[in-house]
KEPA-244386 format. One record per residue (C-alpha): residue number from 1; x, y, z. Coordinates in nm, 4 decimals. Layout:
<recs>
<rec NUM <X Y Z>>
...
</recs>
This chain:
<recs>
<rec 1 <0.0000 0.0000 0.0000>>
<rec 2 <0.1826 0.3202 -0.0872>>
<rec 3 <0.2976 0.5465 0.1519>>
<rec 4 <0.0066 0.8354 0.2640>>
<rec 5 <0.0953 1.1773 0.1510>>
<rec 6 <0.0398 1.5080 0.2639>>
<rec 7 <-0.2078 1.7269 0.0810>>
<rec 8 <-0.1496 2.0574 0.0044>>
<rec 9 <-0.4104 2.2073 0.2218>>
<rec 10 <-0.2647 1.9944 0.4946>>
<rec 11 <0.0561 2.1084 0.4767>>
<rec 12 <-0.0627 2.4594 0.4292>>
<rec 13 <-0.2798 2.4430 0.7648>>
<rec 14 <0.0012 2.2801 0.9308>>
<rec 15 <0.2052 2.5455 0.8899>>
<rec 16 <-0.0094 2.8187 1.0372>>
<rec 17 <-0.0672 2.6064 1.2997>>
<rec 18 <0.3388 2.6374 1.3731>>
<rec 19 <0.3472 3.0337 1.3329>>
<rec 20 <0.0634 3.0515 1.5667>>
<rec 21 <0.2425 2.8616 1.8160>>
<rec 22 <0.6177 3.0399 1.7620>>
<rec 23 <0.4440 3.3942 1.7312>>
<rec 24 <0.4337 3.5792 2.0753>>
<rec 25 <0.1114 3.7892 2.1629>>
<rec 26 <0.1619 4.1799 2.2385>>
<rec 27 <0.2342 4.2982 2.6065>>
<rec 28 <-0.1037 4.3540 2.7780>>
<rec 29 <0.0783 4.5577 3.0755>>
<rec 30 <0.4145 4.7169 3.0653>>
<rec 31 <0.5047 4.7451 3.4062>>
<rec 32 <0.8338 4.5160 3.5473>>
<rec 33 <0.5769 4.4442 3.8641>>
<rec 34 <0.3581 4.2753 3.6615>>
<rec 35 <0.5862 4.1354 3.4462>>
<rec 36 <0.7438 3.7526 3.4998>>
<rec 37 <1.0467 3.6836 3.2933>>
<rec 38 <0.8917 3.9594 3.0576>>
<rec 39 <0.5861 3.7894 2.9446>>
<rec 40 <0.2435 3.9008 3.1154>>
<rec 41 <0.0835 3.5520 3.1483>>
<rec 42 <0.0312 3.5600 3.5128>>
<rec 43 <-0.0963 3.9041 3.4699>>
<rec 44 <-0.3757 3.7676 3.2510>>
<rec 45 <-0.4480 3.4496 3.5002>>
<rec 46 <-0.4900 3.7240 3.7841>>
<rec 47 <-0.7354 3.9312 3.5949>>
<rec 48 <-0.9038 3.6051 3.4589>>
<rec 49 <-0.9175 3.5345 3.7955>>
<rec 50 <-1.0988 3.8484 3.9064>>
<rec 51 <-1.3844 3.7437 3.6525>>
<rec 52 <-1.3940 3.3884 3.7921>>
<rec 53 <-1.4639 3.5075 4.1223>>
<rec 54 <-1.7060 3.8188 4.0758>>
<rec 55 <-1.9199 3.5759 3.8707>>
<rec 56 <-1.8909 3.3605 4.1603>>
<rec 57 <-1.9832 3.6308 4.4549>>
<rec 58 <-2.2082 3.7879 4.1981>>
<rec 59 <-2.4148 3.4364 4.1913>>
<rec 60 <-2.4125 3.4464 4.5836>>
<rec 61 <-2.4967 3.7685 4.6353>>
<rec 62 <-2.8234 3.6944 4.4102>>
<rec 63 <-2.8843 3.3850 4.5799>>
<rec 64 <-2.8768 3.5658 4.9661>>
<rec 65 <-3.0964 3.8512 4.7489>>
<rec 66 <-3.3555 3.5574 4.6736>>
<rec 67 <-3.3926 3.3999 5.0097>>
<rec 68 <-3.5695 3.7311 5.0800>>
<rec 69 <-3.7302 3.8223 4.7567>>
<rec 70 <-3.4928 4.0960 4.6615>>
<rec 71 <-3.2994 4.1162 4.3465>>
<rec 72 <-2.9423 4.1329 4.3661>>
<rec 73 <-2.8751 4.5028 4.3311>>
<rec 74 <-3.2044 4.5277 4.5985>>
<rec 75 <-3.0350 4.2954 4.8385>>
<rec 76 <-2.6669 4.4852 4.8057>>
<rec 77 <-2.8333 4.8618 4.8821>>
<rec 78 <-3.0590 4.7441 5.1618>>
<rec 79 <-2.8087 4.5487 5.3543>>
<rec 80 <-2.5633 4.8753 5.2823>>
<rec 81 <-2.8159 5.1089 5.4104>>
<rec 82 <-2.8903 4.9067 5.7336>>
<rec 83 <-2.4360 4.9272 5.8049>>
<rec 84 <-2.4330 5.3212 5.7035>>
<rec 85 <-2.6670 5.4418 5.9022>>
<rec 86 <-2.4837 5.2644 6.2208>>
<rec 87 <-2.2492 5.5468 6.1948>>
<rec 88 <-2.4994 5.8499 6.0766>>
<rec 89 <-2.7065 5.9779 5.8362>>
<rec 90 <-2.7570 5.8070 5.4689>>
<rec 91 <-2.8265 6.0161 5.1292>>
<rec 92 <-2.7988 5.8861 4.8134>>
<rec 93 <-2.4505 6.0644 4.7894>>
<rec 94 <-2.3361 5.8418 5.0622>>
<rec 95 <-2.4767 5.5514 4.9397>>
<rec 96 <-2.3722 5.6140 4.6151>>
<rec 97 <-2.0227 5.6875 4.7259>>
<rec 98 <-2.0166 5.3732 4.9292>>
<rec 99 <-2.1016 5.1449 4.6610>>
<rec 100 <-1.8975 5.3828 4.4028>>
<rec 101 <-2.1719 5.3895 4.1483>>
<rec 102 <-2.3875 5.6559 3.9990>>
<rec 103 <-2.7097 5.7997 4.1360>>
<rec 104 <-2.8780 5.6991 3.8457>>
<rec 105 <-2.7897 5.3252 3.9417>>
<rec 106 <-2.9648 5.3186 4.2385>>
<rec 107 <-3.2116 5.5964 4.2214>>
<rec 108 <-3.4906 5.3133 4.0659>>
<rec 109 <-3.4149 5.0272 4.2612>>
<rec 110 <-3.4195 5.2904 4.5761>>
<rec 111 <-3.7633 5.3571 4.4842>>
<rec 112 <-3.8967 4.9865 4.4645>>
<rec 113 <-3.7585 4.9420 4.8254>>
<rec 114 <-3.9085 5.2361 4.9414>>
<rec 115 <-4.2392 5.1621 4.8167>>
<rec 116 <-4.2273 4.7859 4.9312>>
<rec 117 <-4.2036 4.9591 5.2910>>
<rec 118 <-3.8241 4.8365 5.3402>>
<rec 119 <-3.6601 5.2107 5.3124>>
<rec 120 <-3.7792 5.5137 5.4084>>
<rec 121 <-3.6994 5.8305 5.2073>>
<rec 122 <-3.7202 6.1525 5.4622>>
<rec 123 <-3.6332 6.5285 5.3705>>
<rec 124 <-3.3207 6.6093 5.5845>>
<rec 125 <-3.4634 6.8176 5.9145>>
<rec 126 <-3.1256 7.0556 5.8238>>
<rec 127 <-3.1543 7.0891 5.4599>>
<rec 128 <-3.4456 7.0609 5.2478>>
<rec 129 <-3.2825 7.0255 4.8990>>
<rec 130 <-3.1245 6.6737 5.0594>>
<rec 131 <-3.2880 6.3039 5.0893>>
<rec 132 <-3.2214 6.0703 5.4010>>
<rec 133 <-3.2740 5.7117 5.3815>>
<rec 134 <-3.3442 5.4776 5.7017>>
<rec 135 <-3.3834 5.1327 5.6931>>
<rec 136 <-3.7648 5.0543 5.8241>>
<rec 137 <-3.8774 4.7880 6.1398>>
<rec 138 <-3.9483 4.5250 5.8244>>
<rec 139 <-3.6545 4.5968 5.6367>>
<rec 140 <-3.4445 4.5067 5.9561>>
<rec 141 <-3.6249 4.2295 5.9796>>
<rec 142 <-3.5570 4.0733 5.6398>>
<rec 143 <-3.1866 4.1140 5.6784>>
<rec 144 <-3.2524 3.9830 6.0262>>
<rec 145 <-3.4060 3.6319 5.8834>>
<rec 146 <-3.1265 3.6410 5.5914>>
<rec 147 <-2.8292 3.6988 5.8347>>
<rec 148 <-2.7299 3.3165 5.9337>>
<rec 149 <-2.7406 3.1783 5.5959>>
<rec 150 <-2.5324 3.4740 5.5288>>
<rec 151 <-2.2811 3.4295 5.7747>>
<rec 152 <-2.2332 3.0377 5.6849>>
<rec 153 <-2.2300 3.1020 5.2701>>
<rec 154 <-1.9614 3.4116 5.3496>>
<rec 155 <-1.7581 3.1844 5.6006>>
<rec 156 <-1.6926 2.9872 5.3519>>
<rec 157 <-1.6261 3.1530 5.0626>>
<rec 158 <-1.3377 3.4273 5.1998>>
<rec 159 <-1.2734 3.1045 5.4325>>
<rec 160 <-0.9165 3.0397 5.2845>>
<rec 161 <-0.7860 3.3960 5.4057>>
<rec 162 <-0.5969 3.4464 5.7409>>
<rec 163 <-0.6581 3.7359 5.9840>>
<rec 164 <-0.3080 3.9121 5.7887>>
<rec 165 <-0.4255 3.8086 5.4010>>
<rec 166 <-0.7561 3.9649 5.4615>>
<rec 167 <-0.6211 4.2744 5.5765>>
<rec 168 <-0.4193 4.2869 5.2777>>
<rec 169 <-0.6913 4.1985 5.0380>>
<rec 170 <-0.9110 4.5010 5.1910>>
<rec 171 <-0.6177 4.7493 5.0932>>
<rec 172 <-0.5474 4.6383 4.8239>>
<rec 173 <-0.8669 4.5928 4.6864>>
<rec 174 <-0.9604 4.9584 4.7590>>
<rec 175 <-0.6464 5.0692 4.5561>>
<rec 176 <-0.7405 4.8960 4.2596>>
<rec 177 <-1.1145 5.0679 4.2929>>
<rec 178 <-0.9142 5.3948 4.2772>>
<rec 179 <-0.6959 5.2792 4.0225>>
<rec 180 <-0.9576 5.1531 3.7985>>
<rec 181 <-1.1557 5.4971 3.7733>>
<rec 182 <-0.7795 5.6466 3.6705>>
<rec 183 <-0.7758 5.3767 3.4138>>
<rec 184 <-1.1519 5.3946 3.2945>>
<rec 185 <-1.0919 5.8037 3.2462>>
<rec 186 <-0.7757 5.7621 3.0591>>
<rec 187 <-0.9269 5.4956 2.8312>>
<rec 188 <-1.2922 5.7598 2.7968>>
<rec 189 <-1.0310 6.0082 2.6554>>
<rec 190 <-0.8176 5.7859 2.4130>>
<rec 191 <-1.1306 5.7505 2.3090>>
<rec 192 <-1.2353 6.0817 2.1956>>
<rec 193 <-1.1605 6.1637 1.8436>>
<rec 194 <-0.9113 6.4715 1.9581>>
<rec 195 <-0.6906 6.1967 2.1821>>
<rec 196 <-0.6605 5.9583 1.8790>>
<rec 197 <-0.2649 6.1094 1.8080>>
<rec 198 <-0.1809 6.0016 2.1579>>
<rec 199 <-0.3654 5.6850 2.1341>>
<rec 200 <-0.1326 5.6677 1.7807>>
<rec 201 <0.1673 5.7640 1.9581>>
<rec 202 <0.1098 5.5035 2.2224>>
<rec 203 <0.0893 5.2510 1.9543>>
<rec 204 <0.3779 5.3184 1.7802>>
<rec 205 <0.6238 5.3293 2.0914>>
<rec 206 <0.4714 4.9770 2.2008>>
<rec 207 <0.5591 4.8715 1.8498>>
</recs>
């Protein structure tokens, strides 16, 4: 039986296959700190990583936001609410600022809550222009009757972290809040037509 031979298209698929393999994809980060042996692989595991787990805690905060009948984004400004106001009064501006979203995020799912009796919207006693919210009697209940399934399904899930790695994680999870609104305003204005030279120069010296 004679020997099988290559076809063309074979061959020809064969060898893209190769300069796939042998051709190196573009920096994603510059910086030597997030560099290993100048390639930014573990850079993209970590921020693959990040998406892992906030689809992860995003699935769990939904799931304590169902045991009570909330949805998710229901569930995250109630409980929030109920911690603020420990220390003082609660506008939307501290809310807002707490969760680091926009007003308009929250002003409609505020509403819901406040007409399902679980918020209370009050004019501020000290200035009129400005909104208070309070968590009510039933919306302290609700978190109440959620809190021990809580505590278990959070237990478990930042349960790998000691008393020093958790510490860490806060800090440095609050720097990389700050440093991603640097990075989402420098990417808004690389993307305006007037930044498109720097976006060009950028290019060319990564080239």
């Amino acid at each position: 039986m004679p020997p099988q031979t290559r076809r063309p298209r074979d061959a020809s698929r064969a060898a893209v296959s190769r300069r796939a393999r042998t051709t190196k994809a573009p920096l994603t980060v510059s910086r030597k700190e997030l560099l290993v042996d100048e390639d930014d692989r573990r850079f993209r595991e970590l921020v693959h990583a990040f998406f892992a787990f906030q689809s992860r805690h995003e699935a769990i905060r939904d799931g304590h936001a169902a045991f009570i009948g909330l949805a998710g984004v229901q569930y995250t400004i109630l409980i929030s609410v109920g911690h603020l106001e420990v220390a003082g009064d609660v506008s939307s501006v501290t809310l807002c600022e707490h969760l680091r979203v926009s007003s308009a995020f929250i002003a409609v799912e505020v509403a819901k809550l406040v007409e399902r009796g679980l918020l209370a919207k009050e004019r501020d006693p000290r200035d009129a222009r400005r909104a208070l919210l309070r968590t009510t009697p039933a919306g302290h209940a609700l978190l109440a009757r959620l809190a021990p399934v809580q505590r278990s399904v959070n237990d478990v899930e930042f349960g790998g972290l000691t008393r020093r790695e958790f510490e860490v994680l806060h800090d440095i999870m609050n720097r990389l809040i700050a440093n991603g609104d640097a990075a989402l305003a420098l990417q808004r204005l690389l993307e305006q037509p007037a930044s498109r030279n720097i976006a060009k120069r950028l290019e060319e010296s990564a080239a």
